[in-house]
Phi, psi and omega in degrees: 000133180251150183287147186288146180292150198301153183226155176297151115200216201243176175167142152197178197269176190240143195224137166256136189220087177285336149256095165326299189290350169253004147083004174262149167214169175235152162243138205240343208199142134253135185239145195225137176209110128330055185328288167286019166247034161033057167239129188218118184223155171213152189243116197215132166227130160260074185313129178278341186245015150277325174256026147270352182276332204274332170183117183281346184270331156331098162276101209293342214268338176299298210300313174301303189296305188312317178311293193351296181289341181264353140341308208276329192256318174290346175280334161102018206284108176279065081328337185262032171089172152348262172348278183311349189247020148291157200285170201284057193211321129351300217263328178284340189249016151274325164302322182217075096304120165342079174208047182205169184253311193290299159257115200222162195249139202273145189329160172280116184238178163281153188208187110229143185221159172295313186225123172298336170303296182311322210290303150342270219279344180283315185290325151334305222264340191265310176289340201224302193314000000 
């Protein structure tokens, strides 16, 4: 049996930037997307005591909800407004569109992997973890 072939993709990371003017970020999240394994998955930790050592004035509790919600949108949930019930090549190019001061996605980069899930949880535990 031959194996299947490696498929591209794309990912990028997800950033907490809590004072935009001092230029710090923590990384919280990755989001992955596989076109031809018609796959879109994100990954998200918000360590609290990293980021109360990085701006102590910072409240995690926004910070929870918005991953929450972009969780919520890469999961396709239509509950989660529009935006989640677009097809995933959408909905991944929403994602990590420029559109927060505080959470922001770091350029998009490239890959191939065998399998995307796995590929999602290595790029966690090594960018975010």
């Amino acid at each position: 049996m031959t194996p299947a072939p490696r498929s591209p993709f794309q990912y990028a990371i997800v950033r907490v930037v809590p004072r935009v003017e001092r230029g710090e970020c923590m990384n919280v999240g990755v989001v992955l997307f596989a076109r031809t394994r018609d796959f879109l998955g994100m990954r998200v930790a918000l360590d609290e005591e990293r980021l109360r050592a990085l701006s102590p004035d910072t409240d995690p509790a926004p910070l929870r909800a918005q991953l929450e919600g972009l969780m919520r949108i890469a999961a396709g949930d239509p509950d989660a407004g529009p935006i989640a019930r677009l097809p995933f090549p959408q909905r991944f190019h929403q994602l990590v569109a420029p559109s927060s001061t505080t959470l922001q996605t770091s350029p998009v980069h490239t890959g191939v992997c065998d399998d995307p899930q796995a590929e999602l949880e290595h790029l966690h535990r090594r960018l975010v973890l």
